[in-house]
N, C-alpha and C positions, 0 to 999 in steps of 0.2 A: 504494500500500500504506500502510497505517496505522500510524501508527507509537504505542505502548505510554509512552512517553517524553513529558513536556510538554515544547514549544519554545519557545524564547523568542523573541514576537515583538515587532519594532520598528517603530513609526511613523515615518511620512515623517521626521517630526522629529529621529529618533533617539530618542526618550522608550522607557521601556521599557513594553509594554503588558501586559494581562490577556487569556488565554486563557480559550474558552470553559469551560472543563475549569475552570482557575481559579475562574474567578467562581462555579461552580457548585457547588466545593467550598467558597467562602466562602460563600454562602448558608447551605449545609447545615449550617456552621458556626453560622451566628447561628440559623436555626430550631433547633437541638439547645441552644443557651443560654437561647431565651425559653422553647422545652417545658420544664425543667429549672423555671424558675422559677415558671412555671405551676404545675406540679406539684408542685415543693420547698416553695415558700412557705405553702401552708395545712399539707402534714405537717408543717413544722417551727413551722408556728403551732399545730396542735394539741398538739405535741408540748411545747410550752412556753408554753401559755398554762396550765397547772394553777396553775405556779410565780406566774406574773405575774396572778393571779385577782384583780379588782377587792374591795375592803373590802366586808363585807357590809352592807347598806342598812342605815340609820337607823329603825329599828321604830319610834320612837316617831309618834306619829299625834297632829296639833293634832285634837281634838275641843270645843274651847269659845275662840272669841275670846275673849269677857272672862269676868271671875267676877262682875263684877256686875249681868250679866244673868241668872245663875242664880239659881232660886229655892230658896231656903234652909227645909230640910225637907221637898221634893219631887223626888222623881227624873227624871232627865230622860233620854231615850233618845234618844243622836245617831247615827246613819247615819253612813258613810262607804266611800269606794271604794276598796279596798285592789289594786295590780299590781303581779304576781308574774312574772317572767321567766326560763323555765326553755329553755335554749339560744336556737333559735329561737323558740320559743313563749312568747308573752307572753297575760297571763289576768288579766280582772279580778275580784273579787267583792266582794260587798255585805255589810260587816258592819256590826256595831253593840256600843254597848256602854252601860250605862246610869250617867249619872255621879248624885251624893248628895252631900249637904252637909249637915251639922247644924247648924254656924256660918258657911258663907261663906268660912273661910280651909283648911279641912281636906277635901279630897275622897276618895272611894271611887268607884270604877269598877269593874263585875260586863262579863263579859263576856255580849255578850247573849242566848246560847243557851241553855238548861236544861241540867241536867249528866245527865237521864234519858237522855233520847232526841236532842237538840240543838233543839229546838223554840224559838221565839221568844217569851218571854213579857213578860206583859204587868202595867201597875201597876194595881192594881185599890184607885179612890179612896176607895170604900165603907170595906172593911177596912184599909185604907193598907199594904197587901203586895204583893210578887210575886207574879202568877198565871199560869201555865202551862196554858194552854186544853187541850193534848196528852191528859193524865192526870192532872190538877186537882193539882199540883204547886203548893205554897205555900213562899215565902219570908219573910223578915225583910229589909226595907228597910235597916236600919240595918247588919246583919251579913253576911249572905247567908243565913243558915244556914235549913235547911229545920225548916218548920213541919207540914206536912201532905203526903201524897202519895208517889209511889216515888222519886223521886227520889233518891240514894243518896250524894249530898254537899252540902253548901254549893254558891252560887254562885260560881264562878270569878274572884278578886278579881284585879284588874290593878294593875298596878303606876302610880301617878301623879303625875308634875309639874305644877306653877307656875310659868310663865316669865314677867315682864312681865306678868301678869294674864291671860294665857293659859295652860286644861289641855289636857297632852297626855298622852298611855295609852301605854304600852308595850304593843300586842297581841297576846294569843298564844292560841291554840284549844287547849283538851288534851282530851284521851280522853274519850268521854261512854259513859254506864253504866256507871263501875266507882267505888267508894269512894277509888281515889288520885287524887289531883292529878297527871297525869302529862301533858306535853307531846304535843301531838298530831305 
């Protein structure tokens, strides 16, 4: 008959031993602590990672090693690869921005979409302006400010440092088609 009670058994020895019953309850013990952790440790890391949210990245973008490589009274339009990391998902895209100089120590940086529609435009050497192929959208070099076309604001002027002889842009995309400058 079976008995309901663990027994304690002893070895030849006399040492006291581990019942099967035992051992089976200390397993069950340690699976129930690593499930537990399994489990507990990403809730409680979502649960407190808001708090501990890394600094938000450094926007500013090197777009020119040196300044005196730039040509002075000509705009120059530089590419760059901008990633964006939203939980999982990490995403790169292709912007641009066009830098100006009229002496060499002073720069302007236009971001490089049209404020109409977002279209890429372009310097047109002829006229010495912005030209916007879209919907023949004309700018001023010097300002941003529209000259001809629908476009319904100035160019999107960026913010710019000089570090060491190197520029770099603060960049930001705002709202296209409306007359405010507002952050996209």
């Amino acid at each position: 008959m079976a008995s309901t009670r663990e027994e304690t058994v002893k070895g030849h020895d006399g040492a006291k031993q581990v019942t099967r019953r035992g051992f089976l309850r200390w397993i069950s013990g340690i699976g129930a602590v690593v499930s537990a952790a399994v489990v507990g440790f990403p809730a409680i890391r979502a649960f407190v990672s808001p708090v501990l949210a890394a600094p938000p990245p450094d926007d500013w973008v090197k777009v020119a090693d040196d300044i005196a490589l730039l040509d002075v009274g000509v705009p120059v339009r530089v590419n760059f690869v901008q990633s964006t990391v939203d939980a999982w998902l990490e995403s790169r895209t292709l912007n641009g921005v066009w830098l100006f100089t009229e002496d060499g120590e002073k720069f302007k940086a236009y971001n490089g979409h049209c404020t109409h529609l977002g279209c890429a435009y372009i310097y047109d050497k002829e006229h010495k302006d912005f030209l916007c192929p879209c919907h023949h959208g004309q700018f001023d070099v010097a300002t941003g400010r529209v000259l001809a076309g629908p476009p319904p604001r100035p160019l999107d002027e960026l913010e710019v440092q000089v570090r060491d002889s190197a520029v770099f842009v603060k960049y930001r995309d705002f709202r296209l088609g409306i007359a405010e400058k507002v952050e996209a």
